[in-house]
N, CA, C and O atoms as a DFTB+ gen file, in Angstrom:
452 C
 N C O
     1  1       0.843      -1.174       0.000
     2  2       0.000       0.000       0.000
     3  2       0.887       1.235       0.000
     4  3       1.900       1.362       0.687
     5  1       0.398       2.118      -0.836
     6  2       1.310       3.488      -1.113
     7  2       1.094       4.467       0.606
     8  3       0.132       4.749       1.321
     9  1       2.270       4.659       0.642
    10  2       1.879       6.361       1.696
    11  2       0.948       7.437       1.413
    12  3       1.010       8.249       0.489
    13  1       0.194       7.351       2.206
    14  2      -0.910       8.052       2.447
    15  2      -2.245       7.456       2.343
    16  3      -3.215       8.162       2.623
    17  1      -2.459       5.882       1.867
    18  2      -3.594       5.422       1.829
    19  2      -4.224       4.757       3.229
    20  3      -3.495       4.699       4.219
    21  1      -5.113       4.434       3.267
    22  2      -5.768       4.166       4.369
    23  2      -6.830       2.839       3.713
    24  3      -7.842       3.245       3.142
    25  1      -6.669       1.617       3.765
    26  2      -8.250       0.998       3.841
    27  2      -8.788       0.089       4.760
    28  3      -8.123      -0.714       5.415
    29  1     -10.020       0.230       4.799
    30  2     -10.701      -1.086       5.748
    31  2     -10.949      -2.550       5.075
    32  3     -10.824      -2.724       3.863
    33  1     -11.287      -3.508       5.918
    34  2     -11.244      -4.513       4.718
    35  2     -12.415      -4.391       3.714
    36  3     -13.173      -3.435       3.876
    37  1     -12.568      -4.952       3.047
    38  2     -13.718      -5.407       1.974
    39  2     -14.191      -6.417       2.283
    40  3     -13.796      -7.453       1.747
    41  1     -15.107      -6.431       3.167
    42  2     -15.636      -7.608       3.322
    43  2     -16.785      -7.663       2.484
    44  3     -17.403      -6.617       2.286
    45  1     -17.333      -9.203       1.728
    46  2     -18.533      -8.917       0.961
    47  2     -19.561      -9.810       1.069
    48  3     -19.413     -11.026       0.950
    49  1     -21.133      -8.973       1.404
    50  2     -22.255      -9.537       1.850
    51  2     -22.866     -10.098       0.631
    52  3     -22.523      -9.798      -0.512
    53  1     -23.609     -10.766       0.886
    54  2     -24.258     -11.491      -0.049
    55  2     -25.431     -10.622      -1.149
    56  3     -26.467     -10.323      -0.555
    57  1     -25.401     -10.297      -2.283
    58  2     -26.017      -9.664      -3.136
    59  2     -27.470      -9.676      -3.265
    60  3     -28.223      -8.716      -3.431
    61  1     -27.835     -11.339      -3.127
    62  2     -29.112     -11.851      -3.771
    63  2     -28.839     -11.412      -5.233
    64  3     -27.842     -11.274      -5.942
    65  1     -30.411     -11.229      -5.384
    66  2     -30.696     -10.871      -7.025
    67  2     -30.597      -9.679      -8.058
    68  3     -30.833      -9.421      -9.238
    69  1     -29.889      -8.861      -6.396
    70  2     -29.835      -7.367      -7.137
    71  2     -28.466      -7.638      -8.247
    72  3     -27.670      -8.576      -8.276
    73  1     -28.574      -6.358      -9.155
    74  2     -27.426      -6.557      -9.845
    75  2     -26.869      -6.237      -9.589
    76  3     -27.193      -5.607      -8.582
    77  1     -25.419      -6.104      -9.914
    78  2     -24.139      -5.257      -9.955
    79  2     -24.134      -3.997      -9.717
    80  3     -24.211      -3.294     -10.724
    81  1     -24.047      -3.298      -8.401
    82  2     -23.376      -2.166      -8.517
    83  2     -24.997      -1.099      -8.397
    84  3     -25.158       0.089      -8.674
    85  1     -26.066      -2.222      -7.830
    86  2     -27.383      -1.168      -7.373
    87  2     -27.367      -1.015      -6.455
    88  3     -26.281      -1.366      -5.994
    89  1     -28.113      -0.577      -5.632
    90  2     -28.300      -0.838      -4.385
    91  2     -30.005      -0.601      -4.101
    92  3     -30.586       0.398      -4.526
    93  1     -30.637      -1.596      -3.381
    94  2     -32.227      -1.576      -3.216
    95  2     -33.133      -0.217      -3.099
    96  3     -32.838       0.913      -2.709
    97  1     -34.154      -0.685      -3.512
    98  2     -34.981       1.009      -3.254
    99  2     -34.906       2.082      -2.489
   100  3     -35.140       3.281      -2.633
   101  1     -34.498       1.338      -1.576
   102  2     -34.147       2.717      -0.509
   103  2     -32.576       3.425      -0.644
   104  3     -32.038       4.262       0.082
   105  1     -32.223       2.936      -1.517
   106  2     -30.736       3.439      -1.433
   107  2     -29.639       3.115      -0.999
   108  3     -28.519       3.537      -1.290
   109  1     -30.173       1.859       0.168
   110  2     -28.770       1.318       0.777
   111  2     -28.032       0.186       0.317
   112  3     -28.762      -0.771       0.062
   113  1     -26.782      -0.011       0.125
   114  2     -26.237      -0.406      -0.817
   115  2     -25.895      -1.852      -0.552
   116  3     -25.353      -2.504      -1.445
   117  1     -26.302      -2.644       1.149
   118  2     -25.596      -3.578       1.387
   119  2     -27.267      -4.310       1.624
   120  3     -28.353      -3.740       1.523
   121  1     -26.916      -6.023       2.028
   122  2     -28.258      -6.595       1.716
   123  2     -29.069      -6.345       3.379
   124  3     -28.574      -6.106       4.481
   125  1     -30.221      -6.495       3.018
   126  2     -31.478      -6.337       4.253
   127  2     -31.383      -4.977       4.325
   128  3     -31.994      -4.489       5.276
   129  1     -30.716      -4.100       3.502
   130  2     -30.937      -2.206       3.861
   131  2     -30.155      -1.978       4.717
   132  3     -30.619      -1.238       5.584
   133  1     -28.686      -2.433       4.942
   134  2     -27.442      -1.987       5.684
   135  2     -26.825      -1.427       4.868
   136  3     -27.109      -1.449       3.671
   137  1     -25.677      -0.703       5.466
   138  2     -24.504       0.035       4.855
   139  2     -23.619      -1.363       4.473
   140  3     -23.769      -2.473       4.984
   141  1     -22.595      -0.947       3.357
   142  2     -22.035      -2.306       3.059
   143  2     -20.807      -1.281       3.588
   144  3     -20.600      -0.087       3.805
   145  1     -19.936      -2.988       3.658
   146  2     -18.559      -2.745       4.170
   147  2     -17.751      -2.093       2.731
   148  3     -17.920      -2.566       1.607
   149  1     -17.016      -1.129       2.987
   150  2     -15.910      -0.864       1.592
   151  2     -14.799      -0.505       1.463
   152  3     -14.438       0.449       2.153
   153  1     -14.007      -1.026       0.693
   154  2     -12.548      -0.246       1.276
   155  2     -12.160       1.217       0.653
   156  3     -12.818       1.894      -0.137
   157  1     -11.154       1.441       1.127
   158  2     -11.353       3.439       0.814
   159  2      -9.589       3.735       0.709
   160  3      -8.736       3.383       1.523
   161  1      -9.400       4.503      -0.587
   162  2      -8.085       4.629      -0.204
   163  2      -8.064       6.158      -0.317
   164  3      -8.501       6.764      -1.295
   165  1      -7.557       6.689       0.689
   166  2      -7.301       8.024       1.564
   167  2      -5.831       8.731       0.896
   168  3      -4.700       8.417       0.525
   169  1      -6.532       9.636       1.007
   170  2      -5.138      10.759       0.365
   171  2      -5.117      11.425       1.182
   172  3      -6.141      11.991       1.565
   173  1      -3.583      11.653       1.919
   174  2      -3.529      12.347       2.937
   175  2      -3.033      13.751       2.779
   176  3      -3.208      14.502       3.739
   177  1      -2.426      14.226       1.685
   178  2      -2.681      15.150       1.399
   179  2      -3.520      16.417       1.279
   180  3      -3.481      17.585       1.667
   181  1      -4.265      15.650       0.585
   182  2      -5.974      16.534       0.343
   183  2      -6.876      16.081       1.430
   184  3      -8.069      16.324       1.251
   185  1      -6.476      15.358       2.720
   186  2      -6.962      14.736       3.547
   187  2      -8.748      14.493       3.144
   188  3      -9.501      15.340       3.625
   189  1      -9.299      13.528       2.409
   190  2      -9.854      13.218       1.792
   191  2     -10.391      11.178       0.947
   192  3      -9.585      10.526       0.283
   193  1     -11.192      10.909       1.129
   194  2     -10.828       9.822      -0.106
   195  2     -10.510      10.158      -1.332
   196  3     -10.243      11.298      -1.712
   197  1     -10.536       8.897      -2.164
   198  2      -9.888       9.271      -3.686
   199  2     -10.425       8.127      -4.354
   200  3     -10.504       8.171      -5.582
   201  1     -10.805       7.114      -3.740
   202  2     -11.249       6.005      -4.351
   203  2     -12.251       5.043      -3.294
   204  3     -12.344       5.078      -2.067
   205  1     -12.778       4.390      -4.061
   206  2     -13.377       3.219      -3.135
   207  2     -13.696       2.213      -3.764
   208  3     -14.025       2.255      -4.950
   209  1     -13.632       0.806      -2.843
   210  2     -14.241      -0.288      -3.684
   211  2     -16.017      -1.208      -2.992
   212  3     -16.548      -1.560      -1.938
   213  1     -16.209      -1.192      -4.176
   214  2     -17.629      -1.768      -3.818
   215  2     -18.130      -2.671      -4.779
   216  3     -18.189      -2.523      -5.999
   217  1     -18.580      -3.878      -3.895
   218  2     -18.855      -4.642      -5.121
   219  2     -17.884      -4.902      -5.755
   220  3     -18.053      -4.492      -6.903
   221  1     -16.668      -5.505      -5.597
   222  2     -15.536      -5.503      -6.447
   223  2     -15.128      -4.728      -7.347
   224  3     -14.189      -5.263      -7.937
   225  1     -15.384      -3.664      -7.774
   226  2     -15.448      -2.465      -8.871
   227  2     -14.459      -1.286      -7.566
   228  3     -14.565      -1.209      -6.342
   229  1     -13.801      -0.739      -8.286
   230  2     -13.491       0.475      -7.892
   231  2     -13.850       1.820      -8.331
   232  3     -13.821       1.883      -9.560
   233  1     -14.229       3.092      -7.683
   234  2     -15.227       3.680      -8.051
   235  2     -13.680       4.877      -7.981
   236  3     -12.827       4.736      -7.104
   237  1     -13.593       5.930      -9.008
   238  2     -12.546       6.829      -8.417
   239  2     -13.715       7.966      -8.184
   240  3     -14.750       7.991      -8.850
   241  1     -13.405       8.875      -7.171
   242  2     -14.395      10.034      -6.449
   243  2     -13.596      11.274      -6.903
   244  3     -12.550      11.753      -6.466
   245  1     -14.444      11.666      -7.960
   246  2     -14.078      13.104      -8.977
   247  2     -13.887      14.331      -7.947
   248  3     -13.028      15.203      -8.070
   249  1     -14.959      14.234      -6.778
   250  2     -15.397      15.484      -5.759
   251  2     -16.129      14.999      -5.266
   252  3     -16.918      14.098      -5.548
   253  1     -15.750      16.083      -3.731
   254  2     -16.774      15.692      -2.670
   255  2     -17.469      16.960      -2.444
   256  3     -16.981      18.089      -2.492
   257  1     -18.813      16.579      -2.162
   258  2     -19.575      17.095      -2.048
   259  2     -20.050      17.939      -1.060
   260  3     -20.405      19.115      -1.141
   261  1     -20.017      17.310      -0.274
   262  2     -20.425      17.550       1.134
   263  2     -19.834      16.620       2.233
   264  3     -19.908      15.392       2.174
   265  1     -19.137      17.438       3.418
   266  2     -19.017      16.364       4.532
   267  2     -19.878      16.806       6.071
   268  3     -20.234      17.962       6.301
   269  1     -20.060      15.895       6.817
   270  2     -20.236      16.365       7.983
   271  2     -19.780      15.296       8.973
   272  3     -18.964      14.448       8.612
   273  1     -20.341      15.310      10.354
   274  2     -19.950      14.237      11.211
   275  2     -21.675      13.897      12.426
   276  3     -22.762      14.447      12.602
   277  1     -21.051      12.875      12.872
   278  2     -22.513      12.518      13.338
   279  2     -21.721      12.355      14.705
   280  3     -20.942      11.414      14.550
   281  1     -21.604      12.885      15.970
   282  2     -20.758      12.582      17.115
   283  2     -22.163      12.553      18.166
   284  3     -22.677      13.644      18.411
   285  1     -22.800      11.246      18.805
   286  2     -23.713      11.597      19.913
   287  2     -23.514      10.076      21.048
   288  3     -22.551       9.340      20.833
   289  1     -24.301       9.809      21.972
   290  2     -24.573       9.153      23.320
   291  2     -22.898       9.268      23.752
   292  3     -22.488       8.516      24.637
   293  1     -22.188       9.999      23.254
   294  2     -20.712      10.238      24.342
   295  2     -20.985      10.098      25.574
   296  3     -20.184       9.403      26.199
   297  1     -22.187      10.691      26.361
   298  2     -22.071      10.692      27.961
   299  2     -22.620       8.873      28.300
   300  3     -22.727       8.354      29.411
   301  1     -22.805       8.424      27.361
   302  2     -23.692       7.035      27.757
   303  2     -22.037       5.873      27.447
   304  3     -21.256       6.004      26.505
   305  1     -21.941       4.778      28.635
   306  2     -21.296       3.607      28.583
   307  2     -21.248       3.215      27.167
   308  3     -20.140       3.297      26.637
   309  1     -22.290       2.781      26.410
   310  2     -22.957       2.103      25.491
   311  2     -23.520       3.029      24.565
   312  3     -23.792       4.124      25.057
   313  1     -23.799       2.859      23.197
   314  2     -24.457       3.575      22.552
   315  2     -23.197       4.781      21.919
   316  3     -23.351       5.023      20.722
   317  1     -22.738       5.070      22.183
   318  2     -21.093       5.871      21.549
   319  2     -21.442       6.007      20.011
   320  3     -21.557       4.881      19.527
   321  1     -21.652       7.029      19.065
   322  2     -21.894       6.656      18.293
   323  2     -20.769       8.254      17.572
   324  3     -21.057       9.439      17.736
   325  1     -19.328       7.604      16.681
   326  2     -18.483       8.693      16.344
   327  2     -18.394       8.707      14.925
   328  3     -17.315       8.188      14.638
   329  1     -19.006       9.049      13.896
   330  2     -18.812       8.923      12.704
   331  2     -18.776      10.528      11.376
   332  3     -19.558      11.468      11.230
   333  1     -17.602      10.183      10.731
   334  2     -17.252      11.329       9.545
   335  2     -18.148      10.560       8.524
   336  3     -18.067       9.343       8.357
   337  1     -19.041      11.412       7.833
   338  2     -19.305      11.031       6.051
   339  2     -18.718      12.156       4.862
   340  3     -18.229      13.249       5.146
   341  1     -18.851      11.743       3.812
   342  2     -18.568      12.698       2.825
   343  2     -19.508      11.825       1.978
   344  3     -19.719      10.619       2.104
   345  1     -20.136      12.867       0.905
   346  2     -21.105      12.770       0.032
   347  2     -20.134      12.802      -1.202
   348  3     -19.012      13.307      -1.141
   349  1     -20.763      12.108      -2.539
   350  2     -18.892      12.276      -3.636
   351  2     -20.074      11.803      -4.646
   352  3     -21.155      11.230      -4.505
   353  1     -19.315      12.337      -5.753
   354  2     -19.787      12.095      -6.927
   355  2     -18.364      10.929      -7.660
   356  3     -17.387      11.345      -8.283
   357  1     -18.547      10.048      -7.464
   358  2     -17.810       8.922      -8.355
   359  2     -18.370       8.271      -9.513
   360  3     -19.377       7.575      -9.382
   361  1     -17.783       8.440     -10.702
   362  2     -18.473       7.551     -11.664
   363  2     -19.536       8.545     -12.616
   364  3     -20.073       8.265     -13.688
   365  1     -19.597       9.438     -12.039
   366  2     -21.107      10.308     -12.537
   367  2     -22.290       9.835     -11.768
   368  3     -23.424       9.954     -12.234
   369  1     -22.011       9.188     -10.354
   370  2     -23.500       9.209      -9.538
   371  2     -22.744       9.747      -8.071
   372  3     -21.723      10.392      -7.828
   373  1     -23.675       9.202      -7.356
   374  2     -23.723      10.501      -5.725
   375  2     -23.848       9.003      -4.371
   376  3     -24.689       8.140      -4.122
   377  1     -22.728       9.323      -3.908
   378  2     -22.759       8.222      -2.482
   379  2     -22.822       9.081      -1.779
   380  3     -22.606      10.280      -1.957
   381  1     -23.267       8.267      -0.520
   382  2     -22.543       8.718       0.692
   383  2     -21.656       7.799       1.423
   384  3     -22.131       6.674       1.581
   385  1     -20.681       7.971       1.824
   386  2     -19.198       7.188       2.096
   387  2     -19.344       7.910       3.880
   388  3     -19.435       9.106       4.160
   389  1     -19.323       6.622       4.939
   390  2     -19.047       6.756       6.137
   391  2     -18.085       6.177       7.065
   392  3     -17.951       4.960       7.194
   393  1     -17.502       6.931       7.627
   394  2     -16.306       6.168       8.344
   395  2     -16.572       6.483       9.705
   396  3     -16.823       7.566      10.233
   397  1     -16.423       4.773      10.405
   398  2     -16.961       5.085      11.588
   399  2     -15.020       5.313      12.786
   400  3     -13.910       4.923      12.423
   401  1     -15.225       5.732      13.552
   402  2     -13.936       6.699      14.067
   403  2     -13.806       5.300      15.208
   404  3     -12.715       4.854      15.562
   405  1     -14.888       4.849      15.586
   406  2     -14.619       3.772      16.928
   407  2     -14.185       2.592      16.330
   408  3     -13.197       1.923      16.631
   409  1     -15.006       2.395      15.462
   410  2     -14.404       0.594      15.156
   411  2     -13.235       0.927      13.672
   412  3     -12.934      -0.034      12.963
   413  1     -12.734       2.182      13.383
   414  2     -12.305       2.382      12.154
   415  2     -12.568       1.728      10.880
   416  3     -11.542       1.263      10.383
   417  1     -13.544       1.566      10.254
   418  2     -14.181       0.852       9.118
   419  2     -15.066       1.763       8.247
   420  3     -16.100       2.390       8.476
   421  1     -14.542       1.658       7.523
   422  2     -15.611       2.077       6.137
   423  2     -16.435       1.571       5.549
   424  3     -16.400       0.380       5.242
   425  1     -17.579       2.546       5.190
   426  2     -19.059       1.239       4.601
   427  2     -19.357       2.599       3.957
   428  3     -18.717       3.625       4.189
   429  1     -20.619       2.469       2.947
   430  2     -21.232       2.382       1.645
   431  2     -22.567       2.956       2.550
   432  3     -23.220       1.980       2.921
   433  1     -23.117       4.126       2.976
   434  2     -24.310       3.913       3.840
   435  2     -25.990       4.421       2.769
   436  3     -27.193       4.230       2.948
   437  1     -25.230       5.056       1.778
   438  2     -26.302       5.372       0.582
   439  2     -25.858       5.320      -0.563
   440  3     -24.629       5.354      -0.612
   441  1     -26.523       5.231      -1.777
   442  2     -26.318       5.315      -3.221
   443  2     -27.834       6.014      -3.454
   444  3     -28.991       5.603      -3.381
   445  1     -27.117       7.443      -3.811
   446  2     -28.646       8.332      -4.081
   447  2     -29.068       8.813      -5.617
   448  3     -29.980       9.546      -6.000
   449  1     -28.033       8.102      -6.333
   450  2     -28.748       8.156      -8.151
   451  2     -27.820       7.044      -9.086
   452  3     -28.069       6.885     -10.281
């Protein structure tokens, strides 16, 4: 792996009947309407992704769109919930790409066209 990349594994859930590279009506890209697992390779430079893989395909991410972060139950034992997204146009369509900060893993949490 080059300096400056970053990925999580690729682990891969079972598809069913969808095809290649959809993701179900609602948008979520992994099976039963979860986020799928994906790997992400990070440019640390532009501190940013640059790529991702899903579905065995690698997607390169032209621009991001939008980022924000989701940080809440901090005061609670349980429930901790620390996560960065960025929204990206890869390919000529629109994800949203989330990285969770506690378990460090990347997943796939929408495909919105």
């Amino acid at each position: 792996m080059s300096r400056g990349e970053a990925t999580s594994s690729d682990k891969r859930g079972g598809g069913g009947a969808r095809s290649r590279g959809r993701a179900g009506p609602d948008g979520k890209p992994g099976p039963n309407g979860e986020a799928a697992p994906i790997a992400v390779s990070w440019d640390e430079r532009q501190r940013r992704p640059v790529t991702f893989v899903w579905r065995r395909r690698r997607y390169r991410i032209e621009r991001v769109l939008e980022t924000w972060v989701l940080e809440t139950g901090w005061w609670k034992d349980d429930g901790h919930v620390s996560r960065s997204y960025w929204r990206v146009r890869a390919e000529g369509r629109v994800f949203d790409l989330r990285y969770d900060r506690l378990s460090k893993a990347w997943a796939l949490e929408r495909v919105l066209n």
